[in-house]
C-alpha positions as CSV (number, residue, x, y, z in Angstrom):
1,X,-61.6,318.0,75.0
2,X,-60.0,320.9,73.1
3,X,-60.3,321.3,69.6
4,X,-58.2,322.8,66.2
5,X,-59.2,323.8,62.9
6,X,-57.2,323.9,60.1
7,X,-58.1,325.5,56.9
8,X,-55.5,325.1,53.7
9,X,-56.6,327.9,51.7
10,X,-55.8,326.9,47.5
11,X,-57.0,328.2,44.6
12,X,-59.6,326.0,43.7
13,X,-60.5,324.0,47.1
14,X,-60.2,324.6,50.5
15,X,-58.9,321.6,52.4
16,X,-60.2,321.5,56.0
17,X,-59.7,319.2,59.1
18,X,-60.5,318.8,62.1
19,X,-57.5,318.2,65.0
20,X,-57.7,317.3,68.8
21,X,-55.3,319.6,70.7
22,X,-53.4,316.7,71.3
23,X,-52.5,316.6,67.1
24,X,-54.7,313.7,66.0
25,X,-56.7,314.7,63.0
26,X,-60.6,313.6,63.6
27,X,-61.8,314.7,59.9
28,X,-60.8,316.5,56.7
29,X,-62.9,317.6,53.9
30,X,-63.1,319.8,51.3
31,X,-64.6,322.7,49.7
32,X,-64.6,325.3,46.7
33,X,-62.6,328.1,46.8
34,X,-65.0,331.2,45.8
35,X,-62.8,333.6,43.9
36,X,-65.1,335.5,42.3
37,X,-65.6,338.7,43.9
38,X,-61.8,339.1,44.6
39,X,-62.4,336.4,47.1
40,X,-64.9,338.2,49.2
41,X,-65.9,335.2,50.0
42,X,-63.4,333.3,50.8
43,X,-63.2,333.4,54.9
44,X,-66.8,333.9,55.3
45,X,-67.0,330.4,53.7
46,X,-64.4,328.7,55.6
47,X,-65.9,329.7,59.0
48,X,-69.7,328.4,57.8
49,X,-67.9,325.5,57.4
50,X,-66.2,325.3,60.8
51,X,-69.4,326.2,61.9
52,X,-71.3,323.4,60.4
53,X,-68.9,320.8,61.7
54,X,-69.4,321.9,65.5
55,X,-73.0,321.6,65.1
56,X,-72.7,318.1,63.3
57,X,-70.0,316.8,65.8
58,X,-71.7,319.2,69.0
59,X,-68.8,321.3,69.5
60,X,-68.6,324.1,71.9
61,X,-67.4,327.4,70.9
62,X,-65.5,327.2,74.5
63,X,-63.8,324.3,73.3
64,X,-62.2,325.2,70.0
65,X,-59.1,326.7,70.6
66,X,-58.8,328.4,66.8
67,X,-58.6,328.8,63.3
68,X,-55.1,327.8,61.6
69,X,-55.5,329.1,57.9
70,X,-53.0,328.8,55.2
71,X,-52.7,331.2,52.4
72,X,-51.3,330.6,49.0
73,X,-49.0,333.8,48.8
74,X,-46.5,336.0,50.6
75,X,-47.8,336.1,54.6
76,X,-46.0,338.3,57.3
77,X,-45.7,337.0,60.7
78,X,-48.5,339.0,62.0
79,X,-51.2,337.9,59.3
80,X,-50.6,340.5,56.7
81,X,-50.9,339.2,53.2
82,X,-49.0,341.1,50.6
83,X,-51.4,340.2,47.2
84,X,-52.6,336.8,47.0
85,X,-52.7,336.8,42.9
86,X,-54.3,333.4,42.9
87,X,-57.9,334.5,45.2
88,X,-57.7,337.9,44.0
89,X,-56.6,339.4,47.5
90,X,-55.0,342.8,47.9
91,X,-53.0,343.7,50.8
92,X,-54.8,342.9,54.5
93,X,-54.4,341.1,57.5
94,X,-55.7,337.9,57.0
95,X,-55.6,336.6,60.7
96,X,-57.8,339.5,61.8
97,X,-59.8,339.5,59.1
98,X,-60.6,335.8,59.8
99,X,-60.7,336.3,63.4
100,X,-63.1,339.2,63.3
101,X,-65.8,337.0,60.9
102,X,-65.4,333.6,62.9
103,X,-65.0,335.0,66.3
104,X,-62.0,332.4,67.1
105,X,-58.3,333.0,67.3
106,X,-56.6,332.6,63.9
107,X,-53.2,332.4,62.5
108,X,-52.1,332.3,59.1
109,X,-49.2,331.8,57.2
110,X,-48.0,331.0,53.4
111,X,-49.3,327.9,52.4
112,X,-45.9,326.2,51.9
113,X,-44.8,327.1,54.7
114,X,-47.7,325.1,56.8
115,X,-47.1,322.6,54.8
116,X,-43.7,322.5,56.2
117,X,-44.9,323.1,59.3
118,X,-46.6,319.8,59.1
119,X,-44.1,318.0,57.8
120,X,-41.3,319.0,60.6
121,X,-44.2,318.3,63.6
122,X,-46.0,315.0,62.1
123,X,-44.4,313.7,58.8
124,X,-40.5,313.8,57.4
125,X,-38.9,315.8,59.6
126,X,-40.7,315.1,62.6
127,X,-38.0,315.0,65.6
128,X,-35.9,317.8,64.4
129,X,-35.7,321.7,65.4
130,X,-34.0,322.9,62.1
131,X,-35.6,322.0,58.7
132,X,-35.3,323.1,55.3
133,X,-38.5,322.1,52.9
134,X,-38.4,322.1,49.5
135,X,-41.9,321.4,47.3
136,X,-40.9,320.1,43.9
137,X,-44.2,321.0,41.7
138,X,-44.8,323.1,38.7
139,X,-42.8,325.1,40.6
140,X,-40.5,324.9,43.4
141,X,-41.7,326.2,47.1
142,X,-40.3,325.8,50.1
143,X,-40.2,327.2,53.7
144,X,-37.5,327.5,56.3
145,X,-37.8,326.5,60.0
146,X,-35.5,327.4,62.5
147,X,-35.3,326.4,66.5
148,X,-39.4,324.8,65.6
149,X,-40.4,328.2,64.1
150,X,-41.0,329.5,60.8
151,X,-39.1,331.9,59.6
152,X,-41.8,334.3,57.7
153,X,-39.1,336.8,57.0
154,X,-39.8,340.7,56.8
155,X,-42.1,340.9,53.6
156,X,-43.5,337.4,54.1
157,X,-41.1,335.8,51.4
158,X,-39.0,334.0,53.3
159,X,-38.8,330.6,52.2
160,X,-39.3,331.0,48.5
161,X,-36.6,328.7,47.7
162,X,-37.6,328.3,43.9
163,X,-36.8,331.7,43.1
164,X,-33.4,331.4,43.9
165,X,-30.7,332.5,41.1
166,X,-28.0,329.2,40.5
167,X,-26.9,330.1,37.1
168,X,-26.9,333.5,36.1
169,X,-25.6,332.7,32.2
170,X,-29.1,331.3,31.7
171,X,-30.7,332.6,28.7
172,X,-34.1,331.4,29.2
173,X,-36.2,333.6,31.6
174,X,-38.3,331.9,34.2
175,X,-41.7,333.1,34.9
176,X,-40.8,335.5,37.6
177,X,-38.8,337.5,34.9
178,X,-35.5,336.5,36.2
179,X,-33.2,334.0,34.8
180,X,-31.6,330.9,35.8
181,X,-34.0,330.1,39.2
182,X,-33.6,326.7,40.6
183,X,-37.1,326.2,39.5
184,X,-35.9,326.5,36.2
185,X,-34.2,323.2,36.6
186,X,-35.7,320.9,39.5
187,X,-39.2,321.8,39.1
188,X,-41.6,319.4,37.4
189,X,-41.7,321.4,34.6
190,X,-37.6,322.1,35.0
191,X,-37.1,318.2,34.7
192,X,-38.8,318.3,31.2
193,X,-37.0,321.1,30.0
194,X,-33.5,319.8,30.8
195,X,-34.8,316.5,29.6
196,X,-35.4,318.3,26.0
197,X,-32.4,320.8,26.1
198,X,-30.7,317.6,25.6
199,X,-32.1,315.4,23.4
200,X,-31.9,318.8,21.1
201,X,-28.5,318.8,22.0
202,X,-27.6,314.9,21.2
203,X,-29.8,314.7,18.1
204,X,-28.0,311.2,17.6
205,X,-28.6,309.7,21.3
206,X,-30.9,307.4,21.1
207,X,-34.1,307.5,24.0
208,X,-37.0,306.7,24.6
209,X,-38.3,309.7,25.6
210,X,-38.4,310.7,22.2
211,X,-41.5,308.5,21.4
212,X,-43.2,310.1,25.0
213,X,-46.4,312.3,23.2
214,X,-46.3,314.3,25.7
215,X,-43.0,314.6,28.2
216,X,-43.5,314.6,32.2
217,X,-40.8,314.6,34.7
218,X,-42.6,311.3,36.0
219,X,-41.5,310.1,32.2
220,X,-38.0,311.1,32.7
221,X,-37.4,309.2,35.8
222,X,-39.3,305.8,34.6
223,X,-37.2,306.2,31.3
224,X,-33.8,306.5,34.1
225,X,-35.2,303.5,35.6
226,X,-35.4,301.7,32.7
227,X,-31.6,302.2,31.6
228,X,-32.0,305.0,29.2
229,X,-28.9,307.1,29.0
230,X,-30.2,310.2,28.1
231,X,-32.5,310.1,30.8
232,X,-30.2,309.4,33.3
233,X,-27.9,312.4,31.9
234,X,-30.8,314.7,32.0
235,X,-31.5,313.9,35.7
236,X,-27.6,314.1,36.6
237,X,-28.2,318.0,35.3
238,X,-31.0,318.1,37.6
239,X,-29.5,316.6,40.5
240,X,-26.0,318.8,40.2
241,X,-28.5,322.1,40.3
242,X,-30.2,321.0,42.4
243,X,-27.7,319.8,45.2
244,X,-25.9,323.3,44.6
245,X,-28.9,325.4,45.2
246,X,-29.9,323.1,48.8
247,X,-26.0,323.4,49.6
248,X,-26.0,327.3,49.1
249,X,-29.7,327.2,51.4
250,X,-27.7,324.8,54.1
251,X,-25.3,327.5,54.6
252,X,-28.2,329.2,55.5
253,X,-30.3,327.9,58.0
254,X,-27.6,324.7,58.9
255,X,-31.1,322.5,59.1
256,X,-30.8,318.8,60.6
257,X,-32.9,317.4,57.7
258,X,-34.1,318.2,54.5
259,X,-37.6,317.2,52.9
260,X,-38.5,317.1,49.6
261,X,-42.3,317.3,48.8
262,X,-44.7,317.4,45.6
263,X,-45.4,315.9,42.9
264,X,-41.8,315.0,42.2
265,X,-41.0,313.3,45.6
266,X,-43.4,310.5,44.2
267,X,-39.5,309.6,42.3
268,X,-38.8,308.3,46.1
269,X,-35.3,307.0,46.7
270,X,-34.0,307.9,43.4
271,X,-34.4,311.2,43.3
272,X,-33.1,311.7,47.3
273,X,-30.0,310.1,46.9
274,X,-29.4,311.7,43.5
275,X,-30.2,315.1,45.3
276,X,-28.1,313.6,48.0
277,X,-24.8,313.6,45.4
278,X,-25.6,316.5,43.8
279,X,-25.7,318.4,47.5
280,X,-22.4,316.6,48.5
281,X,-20.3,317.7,46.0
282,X,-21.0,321.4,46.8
283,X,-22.0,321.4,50.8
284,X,-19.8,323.1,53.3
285,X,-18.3,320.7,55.4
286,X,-20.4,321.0,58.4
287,X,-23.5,320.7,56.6
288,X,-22.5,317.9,55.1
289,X,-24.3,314.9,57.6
290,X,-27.6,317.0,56.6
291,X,-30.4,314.3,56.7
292,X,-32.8,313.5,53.6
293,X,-36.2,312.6,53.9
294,X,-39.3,312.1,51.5
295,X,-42.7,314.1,52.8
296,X,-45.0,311.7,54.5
297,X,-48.3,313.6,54.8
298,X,-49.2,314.1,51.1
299,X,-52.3,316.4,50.7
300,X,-52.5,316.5,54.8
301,X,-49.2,318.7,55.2
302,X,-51.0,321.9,54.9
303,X,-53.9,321.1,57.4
304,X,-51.4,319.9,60.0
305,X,-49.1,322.8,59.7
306,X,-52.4,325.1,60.3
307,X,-53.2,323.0,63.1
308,X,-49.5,323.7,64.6
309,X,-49.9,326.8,63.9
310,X,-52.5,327.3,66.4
311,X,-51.1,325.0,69.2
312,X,-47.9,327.2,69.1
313,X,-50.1,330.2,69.7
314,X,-50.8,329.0,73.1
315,X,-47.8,326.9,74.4
């Protein structure tokens, strides 16, 4: 039996599994991300942990096949990671770095980006070639996938969605610098914003998420749910952003599905077929029978991408 590692490389853990070449995940754990040090180290932790699970489970060197790792920053196609802010990396090649401490085969790649490699092989978009993935968070991430690859792009940026301009009139600067990102708007921390911008701007509406302490975009929807107007108008700002910016990335990549993942996906059918509207009223027409999924593999997306990752490598 062959074997695959996949190591989801995050600021504060490291998520690890375990894989059969055939996809089936055997084990995942977990452990601390070691930033100190500018990362130092980072990999040489990951592989003593690979190497502890072989000699738990008795695995053979021979029968691992290699190390799918991924990174949470910009990552060219042949490993190279342009500044990884979040473990204090400069500018290297990851991959070899990896490979050369480990001794397996390793390939890397931005850690939304596995995460949307995951979700096209084993979770929402699973039976598709073209994908577009969209991680509604803090932020918003996302990756592109095209024919079953990722698309990396030439500095390792291709796929970040969130820092797409849809309203250049936006006063407000988002925290790249630039203003009027979707993030600005569909984000978790987006939704609360337009949620405020206008209750401040309907001082009479009445809402109950003015008596919220403390506003969250999961707030904002339960409020919609519950009938509250204000909410619902908030969300219908989010929604119309929102479905511009995924028309404008349709024309694009023409993708056979888009999947929404994060935090904010945890809105389920409410917020795809608001998205869904939003998109409609600004989609070219033959992007138009895109389909809409939720993610599926939660916390698991970023493993299975790395794993796929790997099992590309030698198909």
């Amino acid at each position: 039996m062959m074997y695959v590692f996949g190591a989801d490389i995050g600021g504060t853990t490291v998520k690890l599994g375990l894989f059969q070449a055939d996809g089936a995940l055997l084990e995942k754990w977990e452990i601390p991300t070691v930033i100190e040090d500018e990362g130092e180290a980072v990999l040489r932790d990951v592989t003593a942990a690979v190497e502890n699970c072989m000699a738990r489970r008795g695995i053979d060197r021979a029968d691992v096949l290699g190390i799918g790792a991924g990174i949470p920053g910009p990552v060219t196609a042949d490993g190279t990671v342009n500044r990884c802010v979040n473990l204090g990396w400069g500018v290297f090649n990851v991959s070899e770095a990896l490979a050369r401490i480990s001794g397996f085969p390793v390939e890397s790649a931005n850690d939304a980006n596995v995460a949307a490699l995951g979700e096209y092989w084993m979770g929402g978009g699973k039976g598709c070639r073209d994908m577009l993935f969209v991680t509604l968070g803090t932020g918003v991430g996302g990756a592109v996938i095209a024919d079953g690859k990722l698309i990396a792009g030439a500095h390792g940026a291709g796929g970040e969605l969130g820092h797409m301009v849809i309203n250049r009139d936006e006063p407000e600067a988002c925290a790249c610098g630039r203003h009027g990102c979707v993030q600005q708007y569909a984000s978790a921390t987006g939704i609360v914003r337009v949620a405020k911008q206008y209750l401040d701007a309907h001082p009479d509406a009445a809402s109950a998420m003015r008596g919220v302490d403390k506003l969250t975009a999961k707030a904002v929807f339960d409020c919609a749910a519950a009938g509250d107007a204000a909410a619902k108008a908030a969300l219908e700002t989010v929604y119309d952003a929102f479905g511009f910016f995924l028309a404008a990335g349709c024309t694009v990549s023409d993708p056979e599905a888009v999947v929404i993942g994060g935090g904010v996906s945890r809105a389920g059918a409410p917020l795809l077929e608001g998205v869904r509207q939003g998109f409609l009223k600004y989609a070219f027409y033959p992007n138009r029978d895109v389909r809409f999924a939720l993610a599926s593999l939660g916390n698991d997306a970023g493993i299975y991408g790395c794993c796929k990752l790997i099992l590309d490598r030698f198909s």
